[in-house]
Steps between C-alpha positions, in 0.01 A plus 500: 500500500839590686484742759713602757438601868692510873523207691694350789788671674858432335686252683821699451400883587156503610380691199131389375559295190370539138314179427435362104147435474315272257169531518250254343165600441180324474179612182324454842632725708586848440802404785775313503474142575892403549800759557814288544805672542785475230810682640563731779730829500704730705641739320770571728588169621546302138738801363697518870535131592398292185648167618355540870161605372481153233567318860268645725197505230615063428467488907187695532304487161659162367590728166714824426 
């Protein structure tokens, strides 16, 4: 199941970021087991500096 939540500060403007969320669950466990994270956003900082914000997530994230 995707979700999404607030993570980490943004590198660029401080601003909590909105993290992509896949979350694996287990028949097991009403909880889930795995939630790796599949993109991160800042609303403000992709539409003001696209090209900076592609480098800073390579350099801090190793993706964009």
């Amino acid at each position: 199941m995707n979700t999404n939540r607030y993570g980490e500060p943004c590198p660029l403007c401080q601003a909590p970021l909105l993290l992509d969320v896949l979350q694996v669950r287990s028949g097991q466990s009403d909880f889930p087991v795995a939630e790796p994270v599949t993109g991160r956003r800042c609303s403000s900082c992709q539409a003001a500096q696209p090209e900076r914000w592609v480098e800073v997530m390579r350099e801090h994230y190793g993706d964009s």
